[in-house]
C-alpha positions as CSV (number, residue, x, y, z in Angstrom):
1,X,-14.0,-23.8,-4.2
2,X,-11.1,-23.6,-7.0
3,X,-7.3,-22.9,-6.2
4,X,-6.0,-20.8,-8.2
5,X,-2.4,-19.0,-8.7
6,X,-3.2,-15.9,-8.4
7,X,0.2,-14.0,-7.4
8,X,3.5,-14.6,-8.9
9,X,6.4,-14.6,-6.4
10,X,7.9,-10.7,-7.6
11,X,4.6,-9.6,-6.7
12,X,4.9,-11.6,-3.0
13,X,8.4,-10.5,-2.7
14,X,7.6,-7.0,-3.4
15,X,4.5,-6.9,-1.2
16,X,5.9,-8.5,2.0
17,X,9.4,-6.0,1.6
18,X,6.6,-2.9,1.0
19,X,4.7,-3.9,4.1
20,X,7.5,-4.6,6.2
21,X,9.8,-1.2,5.5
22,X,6.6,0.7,5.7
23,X,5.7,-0.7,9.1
24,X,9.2,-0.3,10.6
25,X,8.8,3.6,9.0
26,X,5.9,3.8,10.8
27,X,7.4,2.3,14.0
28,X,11.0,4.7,13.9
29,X,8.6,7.8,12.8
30,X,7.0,7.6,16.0
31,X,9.8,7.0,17.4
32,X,11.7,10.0,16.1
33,X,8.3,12.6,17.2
34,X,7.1,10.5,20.8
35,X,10.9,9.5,21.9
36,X,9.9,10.6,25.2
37,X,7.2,7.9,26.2
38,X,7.5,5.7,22.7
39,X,10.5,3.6,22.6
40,X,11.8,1.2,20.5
41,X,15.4,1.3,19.3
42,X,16.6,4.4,21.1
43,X,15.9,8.1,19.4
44,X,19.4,8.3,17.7
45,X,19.2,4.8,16.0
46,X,15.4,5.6,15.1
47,X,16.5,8.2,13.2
48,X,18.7,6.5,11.7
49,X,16.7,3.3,10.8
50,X,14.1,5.6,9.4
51,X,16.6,7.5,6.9
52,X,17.8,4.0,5.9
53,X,14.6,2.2,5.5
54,X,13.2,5.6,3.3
55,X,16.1,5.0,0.9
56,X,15.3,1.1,0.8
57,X,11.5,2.1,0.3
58,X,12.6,4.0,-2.7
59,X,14.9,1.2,-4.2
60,X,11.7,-1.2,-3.8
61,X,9.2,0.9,-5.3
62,X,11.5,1.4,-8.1
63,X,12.2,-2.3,-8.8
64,X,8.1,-2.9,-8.3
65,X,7.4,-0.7,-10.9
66,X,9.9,-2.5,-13.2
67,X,8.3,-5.7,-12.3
68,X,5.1,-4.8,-13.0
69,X,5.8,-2.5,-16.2
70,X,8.3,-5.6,-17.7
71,X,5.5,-8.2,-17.0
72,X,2.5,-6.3,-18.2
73,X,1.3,-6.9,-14.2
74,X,1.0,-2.8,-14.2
75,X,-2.6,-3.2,-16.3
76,X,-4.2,-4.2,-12.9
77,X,-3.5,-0.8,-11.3
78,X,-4.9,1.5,-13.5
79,X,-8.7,2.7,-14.0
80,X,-10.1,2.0,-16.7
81,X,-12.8,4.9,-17.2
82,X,-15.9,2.9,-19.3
83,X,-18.0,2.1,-16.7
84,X,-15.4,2.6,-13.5
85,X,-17.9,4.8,-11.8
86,X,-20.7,2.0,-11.9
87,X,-17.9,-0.3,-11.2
88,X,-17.0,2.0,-8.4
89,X,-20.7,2.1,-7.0
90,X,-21.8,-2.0,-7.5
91,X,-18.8,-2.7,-5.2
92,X,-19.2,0.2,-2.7
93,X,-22.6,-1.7,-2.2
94,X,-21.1,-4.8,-2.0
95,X,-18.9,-3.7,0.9
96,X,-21.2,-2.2,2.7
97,X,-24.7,-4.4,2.0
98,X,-24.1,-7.2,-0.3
99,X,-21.6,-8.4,1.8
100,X,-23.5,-9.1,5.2
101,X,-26.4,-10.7,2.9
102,X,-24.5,-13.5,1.4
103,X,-24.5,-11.7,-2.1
104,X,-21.6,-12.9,-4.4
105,X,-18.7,-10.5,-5.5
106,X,-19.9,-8.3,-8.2
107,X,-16.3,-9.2,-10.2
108,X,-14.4,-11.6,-11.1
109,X,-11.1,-12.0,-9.5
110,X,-8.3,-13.6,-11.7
111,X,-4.7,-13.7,-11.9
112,X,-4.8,-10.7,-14.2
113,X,-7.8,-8.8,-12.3
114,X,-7.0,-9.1,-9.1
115,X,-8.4,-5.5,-7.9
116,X,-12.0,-4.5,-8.2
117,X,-12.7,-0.8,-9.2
118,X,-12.6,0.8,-5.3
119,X,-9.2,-1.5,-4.8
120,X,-7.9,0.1,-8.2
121,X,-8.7,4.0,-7.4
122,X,-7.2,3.2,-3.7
123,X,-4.0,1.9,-5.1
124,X,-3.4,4.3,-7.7
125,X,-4.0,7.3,-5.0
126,X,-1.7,5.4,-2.8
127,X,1.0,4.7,-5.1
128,X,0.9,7.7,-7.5
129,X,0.2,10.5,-4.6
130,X,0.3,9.5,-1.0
131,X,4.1,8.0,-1.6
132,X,5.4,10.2,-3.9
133,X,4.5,13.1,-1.5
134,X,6.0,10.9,1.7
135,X,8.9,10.2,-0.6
136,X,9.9,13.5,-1.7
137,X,9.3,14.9,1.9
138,X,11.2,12.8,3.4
139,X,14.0,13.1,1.0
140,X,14.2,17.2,1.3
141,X,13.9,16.7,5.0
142,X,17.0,14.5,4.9
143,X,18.9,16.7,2.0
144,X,18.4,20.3,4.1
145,X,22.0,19.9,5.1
146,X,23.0,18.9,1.6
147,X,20.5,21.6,-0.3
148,X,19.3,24.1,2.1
149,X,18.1,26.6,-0.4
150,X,15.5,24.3,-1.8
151,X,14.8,23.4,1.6
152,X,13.7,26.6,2.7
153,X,11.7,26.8,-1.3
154,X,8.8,24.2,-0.2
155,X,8.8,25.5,3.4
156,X,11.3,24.2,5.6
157,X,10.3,21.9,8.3
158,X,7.3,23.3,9.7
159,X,5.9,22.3,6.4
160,X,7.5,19.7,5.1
161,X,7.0,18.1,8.4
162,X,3.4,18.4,8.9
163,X,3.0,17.0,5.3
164,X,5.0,14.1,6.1
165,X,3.5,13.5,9.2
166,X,-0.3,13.5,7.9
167,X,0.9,11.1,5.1
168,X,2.7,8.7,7.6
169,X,-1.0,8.7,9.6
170,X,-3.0,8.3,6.5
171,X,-0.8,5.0,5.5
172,X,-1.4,3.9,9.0
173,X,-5.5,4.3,8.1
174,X,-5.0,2.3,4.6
175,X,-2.9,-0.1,6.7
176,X,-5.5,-1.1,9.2
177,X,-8.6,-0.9,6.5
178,X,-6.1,-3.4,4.6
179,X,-5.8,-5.8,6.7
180,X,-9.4,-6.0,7.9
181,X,-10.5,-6.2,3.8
182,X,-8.1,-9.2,3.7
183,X,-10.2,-11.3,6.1
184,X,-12.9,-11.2,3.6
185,X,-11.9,-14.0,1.7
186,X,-13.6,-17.4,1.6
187,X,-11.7,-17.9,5.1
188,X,-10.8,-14.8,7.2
189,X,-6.6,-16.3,6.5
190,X,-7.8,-17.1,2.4
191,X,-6.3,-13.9,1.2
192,X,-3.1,-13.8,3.7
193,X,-1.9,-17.3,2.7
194,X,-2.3,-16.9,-0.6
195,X,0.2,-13.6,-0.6
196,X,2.6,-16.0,1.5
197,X,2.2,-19.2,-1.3
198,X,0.7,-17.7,-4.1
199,X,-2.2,-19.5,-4.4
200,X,-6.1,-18.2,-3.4
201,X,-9.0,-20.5,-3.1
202,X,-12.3,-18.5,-5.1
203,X,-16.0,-20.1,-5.0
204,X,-16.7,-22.0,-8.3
205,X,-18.8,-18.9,-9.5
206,X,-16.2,-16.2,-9.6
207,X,-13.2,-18.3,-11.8
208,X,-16.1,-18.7,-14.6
């Protein structure tokens, strides 16, 4: 095994901010729609917590995308299209045969490829459709007071709320598959440490 550094701490202190406003989002959400058997902080403070943490979601996104444009870190996120489908395929495989076999990861992992191709396409849905759309909902939810008109444009909140509400449950899927992928790693806490301290132990083979 070889320690490497593999994430820098703007990309731990955006990921552990991410994950935590997006849980508690998750948590006030249901909140907000099951108050009468699902409570937390009370409905009234839910919805208030959830407005809140929407704006703060916003701000963070913003500054990660800074972070990662300013530091060239961005790269890692986007498909590259030679050979992404065969990419996409090899580790499909991997996940769902290779794995249980023993076989090593078709790629190699480094500080500046730290997603393999499904990882990649995942993450570029999740950040370039799935929160934009839970981001502008939510936003036009919150502004029907302020701009009723375009309220009313994209449906009001029979719509807007259904969208919203699908998006909230499909981050709850990614959520759950995430944390299972992360006890993949040499150990089933490898991948979990190394987001706390930055550093990820990889077999000899794939730091080559």
């Amino acid at each position: 095994m070889k320690r490497i550094y593999m994430y820098t701490v703007g990309e731990r202190v955006w990921h552990w901010i991410q994950a935590l406003v997006i849980i508690l989002l998750i948590i006030t959400g249901f909140e907000a729609h099951f108050s009468s058997w699902f409570k937390v902080f009370g409905f009234t403070a839910s919805v208030y917590i959830h407005k809140v943490l929407g704006f703060l979601l916003l701000l963070n996104a913003f500054l990660g995308f800074f972070y990662h444009i300013s530091t060239g870190l961005i790269k890692q996120f986007i498909p590259r299209p030679r050979g992404f489908f065969d990419g996409l395929f090899l580790q499909a495989r991997y996940y769902l045969y290779g794995i249980f076999k023993g076989e090593p990861h078709p790629f190699e992992k480094t500080p500046l490829h730290k997603l393999n191709p499904l990882q990649k396409i995942t993450y570029f849905g999740l950040l370039n459709v799935l929160l934009p759309v839970q981001v502008i909902t939510g936003v036009l939810m919150w502004g029907s007071v302020y701009f009723p008109e375009t309220f009313k444009i994209f449906g009001g909140l029979p719509v807007l709320a259904t969208i919203h509400t699908l998006s909230a449950y499909l981050f709850i899927a990614f959520i759950i598959v995430h944390v299972y992928m992360t006890t993949l790693g040499a150990t089933p806490w490898t991948m979990i440490k190394a987001m706390i301290n930055g550093y990820e132990e990889l077999p000899e083979e794939e730091t080559h």
